[in-house]
Each structure stands twice: as structure tokens, then as C-alpha cells.
Gaussian input, Z-matrix of N, CA and C with variables (Angstrom, degrees):
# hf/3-21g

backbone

0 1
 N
 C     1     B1
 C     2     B2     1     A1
 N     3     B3     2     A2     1     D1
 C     4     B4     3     A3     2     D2
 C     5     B5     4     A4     3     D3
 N     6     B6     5     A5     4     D4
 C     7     B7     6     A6     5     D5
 C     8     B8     7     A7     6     D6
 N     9     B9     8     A8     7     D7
 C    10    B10     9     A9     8     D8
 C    11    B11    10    A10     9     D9
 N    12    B12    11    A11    10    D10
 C    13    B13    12    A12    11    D11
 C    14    B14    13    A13    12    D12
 N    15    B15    14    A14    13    D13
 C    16    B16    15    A15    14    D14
 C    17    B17    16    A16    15    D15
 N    18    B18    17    A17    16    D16
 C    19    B19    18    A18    17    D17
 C    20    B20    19    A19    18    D18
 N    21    B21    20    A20    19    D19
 C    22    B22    21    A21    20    D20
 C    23    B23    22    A22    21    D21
 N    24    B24    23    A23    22    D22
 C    25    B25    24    A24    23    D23
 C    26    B26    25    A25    24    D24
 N    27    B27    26    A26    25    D25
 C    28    B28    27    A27    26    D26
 C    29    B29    28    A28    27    D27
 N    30    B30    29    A29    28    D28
 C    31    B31    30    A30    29    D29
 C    32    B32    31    A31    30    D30
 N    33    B33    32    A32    31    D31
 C    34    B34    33    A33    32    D32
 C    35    B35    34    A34    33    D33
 N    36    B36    35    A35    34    D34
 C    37    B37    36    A36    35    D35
 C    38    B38    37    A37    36    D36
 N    39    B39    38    A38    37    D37
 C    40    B40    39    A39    38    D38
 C    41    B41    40    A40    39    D39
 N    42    B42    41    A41    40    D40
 C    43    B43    42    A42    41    D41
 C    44    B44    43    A43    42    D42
 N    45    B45    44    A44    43    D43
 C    46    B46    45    A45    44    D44
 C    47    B47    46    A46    45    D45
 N    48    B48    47    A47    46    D46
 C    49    B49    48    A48    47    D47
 C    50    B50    49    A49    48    D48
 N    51    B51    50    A50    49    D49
 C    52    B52    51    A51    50    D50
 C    53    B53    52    A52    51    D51
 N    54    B54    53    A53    52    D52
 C    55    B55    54    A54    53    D53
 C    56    B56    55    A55    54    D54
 N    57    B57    56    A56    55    D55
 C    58    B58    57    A57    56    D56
 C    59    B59    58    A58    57    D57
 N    60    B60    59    A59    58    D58
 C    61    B61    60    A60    59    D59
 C    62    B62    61    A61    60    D60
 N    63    B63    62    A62    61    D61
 C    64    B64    63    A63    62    D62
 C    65    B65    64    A64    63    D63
 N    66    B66    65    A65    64    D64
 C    67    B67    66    A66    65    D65
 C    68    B68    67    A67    66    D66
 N    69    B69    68    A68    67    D67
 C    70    B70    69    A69    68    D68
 C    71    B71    70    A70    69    D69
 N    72    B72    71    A71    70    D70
 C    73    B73    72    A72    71    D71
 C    74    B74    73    A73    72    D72
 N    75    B75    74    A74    73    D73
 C    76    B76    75    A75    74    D74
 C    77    B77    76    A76    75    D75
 N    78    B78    77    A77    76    D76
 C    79    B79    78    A78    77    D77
 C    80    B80    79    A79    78    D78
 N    81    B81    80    A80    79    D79
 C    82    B82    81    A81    80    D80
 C    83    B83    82    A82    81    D81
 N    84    B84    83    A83    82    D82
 C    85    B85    84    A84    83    D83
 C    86    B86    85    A85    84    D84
 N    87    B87    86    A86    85    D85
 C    88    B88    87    A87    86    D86
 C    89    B89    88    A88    87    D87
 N    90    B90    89    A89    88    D88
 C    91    B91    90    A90    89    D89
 C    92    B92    91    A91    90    D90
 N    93    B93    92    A92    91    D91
 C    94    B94    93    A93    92    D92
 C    95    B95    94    A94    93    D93
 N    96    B96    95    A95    94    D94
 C    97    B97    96    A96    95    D95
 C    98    B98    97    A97    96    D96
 N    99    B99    98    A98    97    D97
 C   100   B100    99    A99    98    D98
 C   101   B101   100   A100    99    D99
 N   102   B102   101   A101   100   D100
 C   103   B103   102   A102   101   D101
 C   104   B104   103   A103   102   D102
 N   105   B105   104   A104   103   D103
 C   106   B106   105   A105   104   D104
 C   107   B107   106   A106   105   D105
 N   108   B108   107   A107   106   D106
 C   109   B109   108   A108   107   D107
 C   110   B110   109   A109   108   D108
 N   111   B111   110   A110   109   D109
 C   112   B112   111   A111   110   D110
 C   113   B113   112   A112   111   D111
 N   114   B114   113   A113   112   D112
 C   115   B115   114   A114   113   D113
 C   116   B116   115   A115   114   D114
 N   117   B117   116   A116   115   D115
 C   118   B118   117   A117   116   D116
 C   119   B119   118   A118   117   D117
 N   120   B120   119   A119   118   D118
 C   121   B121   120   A120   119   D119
 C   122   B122   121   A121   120   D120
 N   123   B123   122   A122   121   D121
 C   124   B124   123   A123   122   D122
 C   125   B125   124   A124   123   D123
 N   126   B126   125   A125   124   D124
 C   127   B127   126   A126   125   D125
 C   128   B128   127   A127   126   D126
 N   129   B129   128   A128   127   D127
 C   130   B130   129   A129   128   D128
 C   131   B131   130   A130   129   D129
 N   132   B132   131   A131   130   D130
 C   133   B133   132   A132   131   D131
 C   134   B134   133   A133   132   D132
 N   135   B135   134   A134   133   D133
 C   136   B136   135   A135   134   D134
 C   137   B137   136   A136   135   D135
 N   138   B138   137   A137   136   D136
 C   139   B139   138   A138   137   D137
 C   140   B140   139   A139   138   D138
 N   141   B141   140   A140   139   D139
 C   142   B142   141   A141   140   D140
 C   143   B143   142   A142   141   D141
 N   144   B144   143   A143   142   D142
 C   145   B145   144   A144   143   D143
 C   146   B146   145   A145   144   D144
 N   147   B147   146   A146   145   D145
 C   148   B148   147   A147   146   D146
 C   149   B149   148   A148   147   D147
 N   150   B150   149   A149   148   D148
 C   151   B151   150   A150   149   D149
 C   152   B152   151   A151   150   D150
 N   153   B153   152   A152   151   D151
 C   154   B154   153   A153   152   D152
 C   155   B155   154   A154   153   D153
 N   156   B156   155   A155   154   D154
 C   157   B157   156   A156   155   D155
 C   158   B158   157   A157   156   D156
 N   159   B159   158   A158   157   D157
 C   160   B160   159   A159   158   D158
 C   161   B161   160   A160   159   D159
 N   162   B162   161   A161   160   D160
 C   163   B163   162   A162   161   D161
 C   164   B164   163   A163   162   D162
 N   165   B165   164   A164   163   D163
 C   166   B166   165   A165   164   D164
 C   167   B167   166   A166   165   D165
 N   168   B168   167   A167   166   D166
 C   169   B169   168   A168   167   D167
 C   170   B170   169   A169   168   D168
 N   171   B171   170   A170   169   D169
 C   172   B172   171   A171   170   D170
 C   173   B173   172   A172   171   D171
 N   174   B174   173   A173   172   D172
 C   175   B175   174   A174   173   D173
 C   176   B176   175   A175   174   D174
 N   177   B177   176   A176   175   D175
 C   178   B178   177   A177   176   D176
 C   179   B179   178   A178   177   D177
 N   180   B180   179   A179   178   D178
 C   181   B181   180   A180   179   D179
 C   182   B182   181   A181   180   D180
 N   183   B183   182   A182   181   D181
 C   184   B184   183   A183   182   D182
 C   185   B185   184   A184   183   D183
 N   186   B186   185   A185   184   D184
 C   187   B187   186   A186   185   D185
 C   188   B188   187   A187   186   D186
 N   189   B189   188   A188   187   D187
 C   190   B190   189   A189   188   D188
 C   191   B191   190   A190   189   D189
 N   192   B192   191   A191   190   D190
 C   193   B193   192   A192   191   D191
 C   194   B194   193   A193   192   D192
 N   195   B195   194   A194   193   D193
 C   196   B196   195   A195   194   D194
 C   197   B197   196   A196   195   D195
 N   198   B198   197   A197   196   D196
 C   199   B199   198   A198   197   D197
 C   200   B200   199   A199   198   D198
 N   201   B201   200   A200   199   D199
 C   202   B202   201   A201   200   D200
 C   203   B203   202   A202   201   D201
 N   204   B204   203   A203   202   D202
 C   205   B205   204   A204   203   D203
 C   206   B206   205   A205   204   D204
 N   207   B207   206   A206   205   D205
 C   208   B208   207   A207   206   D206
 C   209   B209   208   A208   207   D207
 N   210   B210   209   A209   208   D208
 C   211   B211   210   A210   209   D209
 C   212   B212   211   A211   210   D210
 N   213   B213   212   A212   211   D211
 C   214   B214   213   A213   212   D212
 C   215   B215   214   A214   213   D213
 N   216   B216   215   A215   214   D214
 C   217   B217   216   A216   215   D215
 C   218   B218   217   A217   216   D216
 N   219   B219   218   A218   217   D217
 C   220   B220   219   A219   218   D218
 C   221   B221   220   A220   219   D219
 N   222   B222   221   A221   220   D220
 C   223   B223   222   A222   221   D221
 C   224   B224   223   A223   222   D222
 N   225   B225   224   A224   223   D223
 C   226   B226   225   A225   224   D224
 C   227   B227   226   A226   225   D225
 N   228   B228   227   A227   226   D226
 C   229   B229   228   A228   227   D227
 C   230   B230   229   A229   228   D228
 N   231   B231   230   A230   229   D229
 C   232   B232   231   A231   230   D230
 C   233   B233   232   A232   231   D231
 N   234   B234   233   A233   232   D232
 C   235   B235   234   A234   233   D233
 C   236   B236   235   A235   234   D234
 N   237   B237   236   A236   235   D235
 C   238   B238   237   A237   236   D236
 C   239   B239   238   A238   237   D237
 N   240   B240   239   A239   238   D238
 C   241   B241   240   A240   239   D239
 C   242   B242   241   A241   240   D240
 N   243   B243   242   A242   241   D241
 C   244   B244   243   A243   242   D242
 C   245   B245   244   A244   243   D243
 N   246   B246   245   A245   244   D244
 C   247   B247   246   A246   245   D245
 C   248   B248   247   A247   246   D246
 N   249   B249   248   A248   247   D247
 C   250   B250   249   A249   248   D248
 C   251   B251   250   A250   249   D249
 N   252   B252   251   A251   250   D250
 C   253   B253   252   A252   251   D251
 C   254   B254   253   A253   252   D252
 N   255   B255   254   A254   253   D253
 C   256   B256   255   A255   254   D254
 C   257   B257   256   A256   255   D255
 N   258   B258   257   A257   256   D256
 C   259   B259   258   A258   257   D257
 C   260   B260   259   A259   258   D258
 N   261   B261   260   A260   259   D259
 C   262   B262   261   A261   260   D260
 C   263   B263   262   A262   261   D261
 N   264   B264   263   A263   262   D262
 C   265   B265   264   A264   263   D263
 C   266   B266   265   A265   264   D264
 N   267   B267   266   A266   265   D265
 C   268   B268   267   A267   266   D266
 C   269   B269   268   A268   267   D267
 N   270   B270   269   A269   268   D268
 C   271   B271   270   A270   269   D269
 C   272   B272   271   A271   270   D270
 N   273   B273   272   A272   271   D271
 C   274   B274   273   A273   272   D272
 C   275   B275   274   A274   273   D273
 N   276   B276   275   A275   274   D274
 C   277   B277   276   A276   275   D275
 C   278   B278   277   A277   276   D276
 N   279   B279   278   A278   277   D277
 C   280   B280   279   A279   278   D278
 C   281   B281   280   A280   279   D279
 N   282   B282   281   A281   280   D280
 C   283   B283   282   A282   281   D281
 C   284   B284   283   A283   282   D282
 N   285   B285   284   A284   283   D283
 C   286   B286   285   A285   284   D284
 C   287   B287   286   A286   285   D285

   B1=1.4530
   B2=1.5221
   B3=0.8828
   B4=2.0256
   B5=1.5547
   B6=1.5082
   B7=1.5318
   B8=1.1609
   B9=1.5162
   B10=1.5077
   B11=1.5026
   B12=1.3166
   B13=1.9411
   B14=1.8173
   B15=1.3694
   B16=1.2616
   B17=1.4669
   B18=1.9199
   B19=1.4308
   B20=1.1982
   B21=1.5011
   B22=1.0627
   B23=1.3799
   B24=1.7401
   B25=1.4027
   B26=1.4927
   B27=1.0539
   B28=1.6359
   B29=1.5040
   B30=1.5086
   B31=1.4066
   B32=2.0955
   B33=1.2206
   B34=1.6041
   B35=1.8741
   B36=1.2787
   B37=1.8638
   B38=1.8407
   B39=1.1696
   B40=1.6628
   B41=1.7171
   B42=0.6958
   B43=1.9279
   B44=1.3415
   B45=1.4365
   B46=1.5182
   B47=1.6319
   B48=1.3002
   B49=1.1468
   B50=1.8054
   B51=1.1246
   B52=1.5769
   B53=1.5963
   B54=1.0836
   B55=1.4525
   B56=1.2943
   B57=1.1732
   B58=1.4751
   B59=1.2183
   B60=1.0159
   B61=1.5812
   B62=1.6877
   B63=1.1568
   B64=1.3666
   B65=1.6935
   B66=1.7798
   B67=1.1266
   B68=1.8800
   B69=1.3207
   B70=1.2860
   B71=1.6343
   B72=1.4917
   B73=1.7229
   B74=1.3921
   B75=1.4983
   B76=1.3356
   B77=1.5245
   B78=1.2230
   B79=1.5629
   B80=1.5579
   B81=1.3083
   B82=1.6623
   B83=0.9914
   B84=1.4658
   B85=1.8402
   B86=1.6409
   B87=1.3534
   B88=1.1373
   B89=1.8463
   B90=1.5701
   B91=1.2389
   B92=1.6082
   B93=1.3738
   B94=1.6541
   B95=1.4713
   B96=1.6976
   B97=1.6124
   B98=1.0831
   B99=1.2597
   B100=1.4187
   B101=1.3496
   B102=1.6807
   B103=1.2059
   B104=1.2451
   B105=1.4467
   B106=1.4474
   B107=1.7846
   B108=1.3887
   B109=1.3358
   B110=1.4370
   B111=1.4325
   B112=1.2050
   B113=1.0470
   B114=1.4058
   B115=1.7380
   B116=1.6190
   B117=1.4346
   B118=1.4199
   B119=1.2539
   B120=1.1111
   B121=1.9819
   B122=1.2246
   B123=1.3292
   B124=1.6204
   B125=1.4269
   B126=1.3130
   B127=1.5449
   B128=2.1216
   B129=1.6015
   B130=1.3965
   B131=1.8679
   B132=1.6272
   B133=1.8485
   B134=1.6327
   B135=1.4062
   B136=1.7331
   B137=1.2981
   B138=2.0363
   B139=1.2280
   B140=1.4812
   B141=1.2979
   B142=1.2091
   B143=1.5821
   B144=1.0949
   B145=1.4593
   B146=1.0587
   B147=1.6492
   B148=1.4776
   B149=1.0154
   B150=1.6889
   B151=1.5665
   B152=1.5318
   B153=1.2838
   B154=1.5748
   B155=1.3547
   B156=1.5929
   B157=1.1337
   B158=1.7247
   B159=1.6097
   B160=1.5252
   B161=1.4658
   B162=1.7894
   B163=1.1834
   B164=1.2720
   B165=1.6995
   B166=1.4026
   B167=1.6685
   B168=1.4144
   B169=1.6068
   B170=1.6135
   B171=1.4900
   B172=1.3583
   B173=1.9045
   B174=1.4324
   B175=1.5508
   B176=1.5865
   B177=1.2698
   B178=1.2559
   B179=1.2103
   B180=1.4247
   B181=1.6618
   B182=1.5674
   B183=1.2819
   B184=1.4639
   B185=1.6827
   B186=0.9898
   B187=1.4564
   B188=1.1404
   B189=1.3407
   B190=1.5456
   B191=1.0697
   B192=1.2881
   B193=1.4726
   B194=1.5753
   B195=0.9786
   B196=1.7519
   B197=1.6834
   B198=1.3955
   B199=1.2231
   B200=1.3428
   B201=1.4490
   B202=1.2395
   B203=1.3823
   B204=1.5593
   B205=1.3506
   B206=1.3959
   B207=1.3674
   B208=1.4378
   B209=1.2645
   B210=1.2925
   B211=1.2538
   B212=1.5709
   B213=1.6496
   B214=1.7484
   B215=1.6110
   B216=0.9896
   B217=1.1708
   B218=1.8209
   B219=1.4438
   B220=1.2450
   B221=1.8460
   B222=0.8825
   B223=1.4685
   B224=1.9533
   B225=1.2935
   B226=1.2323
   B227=1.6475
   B228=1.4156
   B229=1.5340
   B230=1.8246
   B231=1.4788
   B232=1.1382
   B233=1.5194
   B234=1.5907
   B235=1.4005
   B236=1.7650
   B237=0.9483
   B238=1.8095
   B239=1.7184
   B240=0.7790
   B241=1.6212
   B242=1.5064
   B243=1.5716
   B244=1.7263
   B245=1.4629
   B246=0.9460
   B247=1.4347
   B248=1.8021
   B249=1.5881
   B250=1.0320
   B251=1.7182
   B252=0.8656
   B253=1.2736
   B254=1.9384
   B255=1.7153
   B256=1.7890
   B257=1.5653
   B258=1.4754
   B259=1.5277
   B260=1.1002
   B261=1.7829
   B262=1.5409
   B263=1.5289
   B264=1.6104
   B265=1.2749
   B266=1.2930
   B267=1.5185
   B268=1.7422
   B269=1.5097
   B270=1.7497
   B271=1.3773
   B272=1.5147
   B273=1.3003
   B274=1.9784
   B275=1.2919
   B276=1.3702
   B277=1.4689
   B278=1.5130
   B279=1.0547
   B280=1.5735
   B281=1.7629
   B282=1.4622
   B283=1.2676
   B284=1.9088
   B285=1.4518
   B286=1.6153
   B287=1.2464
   A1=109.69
   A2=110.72
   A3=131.93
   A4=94.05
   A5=125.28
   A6=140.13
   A7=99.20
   A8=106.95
   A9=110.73
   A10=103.56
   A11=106.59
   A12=111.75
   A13=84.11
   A14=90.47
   A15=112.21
   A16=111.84
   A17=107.28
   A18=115.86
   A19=125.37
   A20=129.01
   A21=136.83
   A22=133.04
   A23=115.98
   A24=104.86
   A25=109.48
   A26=120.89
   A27=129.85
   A28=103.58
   A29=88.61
   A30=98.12
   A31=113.89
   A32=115.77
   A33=123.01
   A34=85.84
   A35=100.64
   A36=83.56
   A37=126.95
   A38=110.22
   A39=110.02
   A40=99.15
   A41=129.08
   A42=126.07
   A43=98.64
   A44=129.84
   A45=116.87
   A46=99.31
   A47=103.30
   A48=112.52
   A49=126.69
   A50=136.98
   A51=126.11
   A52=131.51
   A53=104.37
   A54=106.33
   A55=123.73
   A56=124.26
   A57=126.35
   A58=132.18
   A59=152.52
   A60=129.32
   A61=112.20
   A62=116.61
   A63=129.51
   A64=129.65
   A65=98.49
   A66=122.53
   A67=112.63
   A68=117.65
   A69=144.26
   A70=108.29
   A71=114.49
   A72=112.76
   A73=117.47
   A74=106.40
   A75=110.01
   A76=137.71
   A77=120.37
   A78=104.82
   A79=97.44
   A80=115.09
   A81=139.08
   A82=113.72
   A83=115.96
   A84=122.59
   A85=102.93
   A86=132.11
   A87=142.47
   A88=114.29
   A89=121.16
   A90=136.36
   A91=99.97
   A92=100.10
   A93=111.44
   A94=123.37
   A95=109.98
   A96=94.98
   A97=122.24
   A98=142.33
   A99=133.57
   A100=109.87
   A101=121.56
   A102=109.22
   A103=122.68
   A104=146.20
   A105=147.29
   A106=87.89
   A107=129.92
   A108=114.16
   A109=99.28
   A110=115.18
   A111=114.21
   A112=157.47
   A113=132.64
   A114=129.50
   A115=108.82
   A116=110.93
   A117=115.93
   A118=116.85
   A119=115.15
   A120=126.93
   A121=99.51
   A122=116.31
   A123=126.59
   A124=110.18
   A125=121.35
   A126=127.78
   A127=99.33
   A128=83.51
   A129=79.20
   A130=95.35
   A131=89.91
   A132=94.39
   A133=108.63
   A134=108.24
   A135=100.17
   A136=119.62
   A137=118.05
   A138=106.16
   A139=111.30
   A140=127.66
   A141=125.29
   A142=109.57
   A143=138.28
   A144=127.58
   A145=119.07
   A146=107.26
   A147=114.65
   A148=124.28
   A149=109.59
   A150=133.49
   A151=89.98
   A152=122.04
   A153=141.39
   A154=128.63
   A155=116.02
   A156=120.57
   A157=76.60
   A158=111.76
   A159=130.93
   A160=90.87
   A161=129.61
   A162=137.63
   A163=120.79
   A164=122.57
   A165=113.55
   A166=95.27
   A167=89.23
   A168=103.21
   A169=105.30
   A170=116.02
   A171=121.59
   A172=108.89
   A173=103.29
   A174=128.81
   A175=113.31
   A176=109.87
   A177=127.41
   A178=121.06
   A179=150.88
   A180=145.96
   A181=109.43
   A182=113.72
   A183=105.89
   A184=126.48
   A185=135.34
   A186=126.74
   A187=122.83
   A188=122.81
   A189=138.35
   A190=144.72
   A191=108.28
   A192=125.20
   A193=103.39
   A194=107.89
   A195=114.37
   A196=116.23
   A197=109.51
   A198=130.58
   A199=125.10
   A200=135.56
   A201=135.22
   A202=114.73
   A203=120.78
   A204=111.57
   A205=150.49
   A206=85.56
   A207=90.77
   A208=125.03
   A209=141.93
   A210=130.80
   A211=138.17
   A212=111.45
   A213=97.47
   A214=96.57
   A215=104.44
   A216=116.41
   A217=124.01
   A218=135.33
   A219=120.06
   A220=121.49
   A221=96.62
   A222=92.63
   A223=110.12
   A224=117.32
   A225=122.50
   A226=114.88
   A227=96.96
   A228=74.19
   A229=91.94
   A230=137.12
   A231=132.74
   A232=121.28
   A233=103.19
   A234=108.95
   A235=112.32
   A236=124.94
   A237=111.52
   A238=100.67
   A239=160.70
   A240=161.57
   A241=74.24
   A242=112.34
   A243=104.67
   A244=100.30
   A245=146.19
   A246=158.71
   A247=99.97
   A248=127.18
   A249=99.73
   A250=151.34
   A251=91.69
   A252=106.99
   A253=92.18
   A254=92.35
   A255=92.37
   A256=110.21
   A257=101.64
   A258=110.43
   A259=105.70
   A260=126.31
   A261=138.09
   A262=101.81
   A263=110.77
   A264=114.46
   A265=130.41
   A266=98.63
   A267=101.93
   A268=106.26
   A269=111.55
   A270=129.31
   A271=95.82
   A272=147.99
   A273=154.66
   A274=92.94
   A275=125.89
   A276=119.83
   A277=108.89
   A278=134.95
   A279=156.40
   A280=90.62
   A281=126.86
   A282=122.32
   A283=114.47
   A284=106.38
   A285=99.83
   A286=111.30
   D1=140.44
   D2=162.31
   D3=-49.69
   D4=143.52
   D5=172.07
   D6=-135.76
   D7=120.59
   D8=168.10
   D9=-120.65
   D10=161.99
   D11=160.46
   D12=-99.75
   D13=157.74
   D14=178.17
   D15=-148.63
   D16=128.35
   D17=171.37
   D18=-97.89
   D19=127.26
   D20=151.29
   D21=-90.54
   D22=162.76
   D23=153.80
   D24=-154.17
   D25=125.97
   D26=-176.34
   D27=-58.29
   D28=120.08
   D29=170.21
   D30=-77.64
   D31=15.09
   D32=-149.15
   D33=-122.94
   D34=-70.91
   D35=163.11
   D36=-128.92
   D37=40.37
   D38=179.43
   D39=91.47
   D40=-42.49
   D41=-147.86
   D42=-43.26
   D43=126.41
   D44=149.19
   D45=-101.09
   D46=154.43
   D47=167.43
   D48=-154.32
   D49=150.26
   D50=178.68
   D51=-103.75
   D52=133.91
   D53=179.84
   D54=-127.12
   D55=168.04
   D56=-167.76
   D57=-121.58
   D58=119.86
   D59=-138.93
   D60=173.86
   D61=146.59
   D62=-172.42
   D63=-70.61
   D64=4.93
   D65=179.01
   D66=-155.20
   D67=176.12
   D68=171.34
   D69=-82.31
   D70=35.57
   D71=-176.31
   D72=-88.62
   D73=160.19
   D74=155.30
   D75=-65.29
   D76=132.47
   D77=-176.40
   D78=-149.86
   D79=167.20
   D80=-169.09
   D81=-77.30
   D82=133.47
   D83=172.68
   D84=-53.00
   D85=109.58
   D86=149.34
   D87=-25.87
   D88=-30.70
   D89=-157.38
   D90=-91.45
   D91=-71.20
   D92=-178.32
   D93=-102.85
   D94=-3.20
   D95=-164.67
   D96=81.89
   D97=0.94
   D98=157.54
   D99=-45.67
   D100=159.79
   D101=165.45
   D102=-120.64
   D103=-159.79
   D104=112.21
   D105=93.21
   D106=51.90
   D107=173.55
   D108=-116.62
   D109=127.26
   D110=151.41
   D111=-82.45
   D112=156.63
   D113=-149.45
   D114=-65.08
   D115=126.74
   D116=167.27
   D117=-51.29
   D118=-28.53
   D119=-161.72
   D120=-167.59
   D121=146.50
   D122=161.32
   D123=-131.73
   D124=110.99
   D125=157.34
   D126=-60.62
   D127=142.41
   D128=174.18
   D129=-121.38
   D130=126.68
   D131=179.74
   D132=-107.69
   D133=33.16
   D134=175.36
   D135=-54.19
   D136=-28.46
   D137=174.34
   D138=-116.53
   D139=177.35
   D140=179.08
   D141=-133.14
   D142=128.88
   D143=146.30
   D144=-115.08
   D145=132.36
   D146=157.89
   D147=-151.90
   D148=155.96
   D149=-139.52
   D150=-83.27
   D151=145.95
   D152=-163.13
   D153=-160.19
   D154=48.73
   D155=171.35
   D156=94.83
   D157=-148.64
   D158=-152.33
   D159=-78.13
   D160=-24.05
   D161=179.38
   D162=-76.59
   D163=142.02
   D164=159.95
   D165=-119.48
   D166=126.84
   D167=176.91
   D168=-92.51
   D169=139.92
   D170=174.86
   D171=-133.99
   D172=114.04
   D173=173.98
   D174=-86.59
   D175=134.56
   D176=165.95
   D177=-86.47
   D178=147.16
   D179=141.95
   D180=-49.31
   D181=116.79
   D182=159.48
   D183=-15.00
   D184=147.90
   D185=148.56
   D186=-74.88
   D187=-15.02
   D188=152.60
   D189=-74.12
   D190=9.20
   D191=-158.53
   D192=-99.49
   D193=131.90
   D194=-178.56
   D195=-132.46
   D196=-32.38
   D197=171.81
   D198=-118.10
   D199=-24.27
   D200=137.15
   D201=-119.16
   D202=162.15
   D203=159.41
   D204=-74.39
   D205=21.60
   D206=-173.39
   D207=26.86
   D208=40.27
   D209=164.89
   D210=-33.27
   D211=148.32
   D212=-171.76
   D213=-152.47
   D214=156.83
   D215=177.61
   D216=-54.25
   D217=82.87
   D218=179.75
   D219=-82.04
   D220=-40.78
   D221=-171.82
   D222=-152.72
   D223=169.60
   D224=177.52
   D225=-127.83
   D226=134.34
   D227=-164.09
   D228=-127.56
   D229=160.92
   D230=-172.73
   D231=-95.30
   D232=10.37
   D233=-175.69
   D234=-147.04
   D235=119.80
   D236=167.83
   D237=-37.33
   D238=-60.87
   D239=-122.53
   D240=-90.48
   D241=-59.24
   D242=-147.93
   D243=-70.53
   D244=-32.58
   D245=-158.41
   D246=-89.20
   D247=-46.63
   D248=141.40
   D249=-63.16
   D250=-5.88
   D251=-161.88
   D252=-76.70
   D253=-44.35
   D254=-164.29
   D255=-74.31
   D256=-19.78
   D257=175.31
   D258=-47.71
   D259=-63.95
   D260=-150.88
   D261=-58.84
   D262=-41.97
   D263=-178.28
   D264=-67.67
   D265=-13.20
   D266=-172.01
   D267=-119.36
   D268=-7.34
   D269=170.53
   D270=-76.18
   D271=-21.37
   D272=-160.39
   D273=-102.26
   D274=-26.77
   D275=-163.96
   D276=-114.72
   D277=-27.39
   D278=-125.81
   D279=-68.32
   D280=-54.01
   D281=-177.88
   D282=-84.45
   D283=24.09
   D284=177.42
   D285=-87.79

């Protein structure tokens, strides 16, 4: 599955707040209980890279993941550039 954080903010009393989740959903002001507001913005964190000594390690979200992302190890790459680079390619393909 795709992992995004997702921002809200209640239009009922101000609250923004963030959540994390296996989709682009609606969810409830934590503050007042409002419901059904949807995310101002969604970062999408399906992949991860990070720098590791001479290594850049890059993690995927499970495809199973509904409640965490299970993240896992996909590939290693020897450069931040290159590691983005493999993201974009596997971020174009990710639902084939």
C-alpha cells in the first residue's frame, strides 16, 4: 500500500492536526469530534531513503499495510540522487 501523512484542519473549531494512514481519507477532529474532513495536503511516505554510512538504503511500505507501513528494505543505492532517482521509477509503476 501507498503511506501518506495527512493534514487536516477543522473547519468547526481551528484544530489542525496530522495523521498517517494507508490512504488520502477522511477522518475526525481529534479536538471536537467533527467528522468527515478532508486532508489539506498529503505527503506521500511509501518510500523512504536514508543515508547509511557509504550506503543509501531505500524502504518501501508494505502492500499490506493498512495500519502501519510496514516498511522493508528494497534496494541500495550509492548516492541520494541515485536512490531518488529509483524511487521516481518505482513511484510511475508502484500500482502495476
Amino acid at each position: 500500500m501507498a503511506w501518506y501523512r495527512n493534514h487536516y484542519h477543522c473547519g468547526d473549531c481551528g484544530t489542525d492536526w496530522e495523521d498517517e494512514w494507508s490512504c488520502c481519507c477522511d477522518d475526525e477532529c481529534p479536538e471536537c469530534g467533527s467528522g468527515d474532513w478532508s486532508p489539506t495536503k498529503s505527503d506521500n511516505l511509501t518510500f523512504q531513503i536514508e543515508e547509511d554510512g557509504e550506503a543509501v538504503i531505500i524502504r518501501m511500505s508494505s502492500r499490506n499495510a493498512e495500519h502501519t507501513p510496514n516498511y522493508a528494505e528494497v534496494a541500495i543505492a550509492l548516492s541520494v540522487s541515485s536512490a531518488e532517482a529509483y524511487v521516481n521509477m518505482r513511484a510511475a509503476t508502484y500500482w502495476d
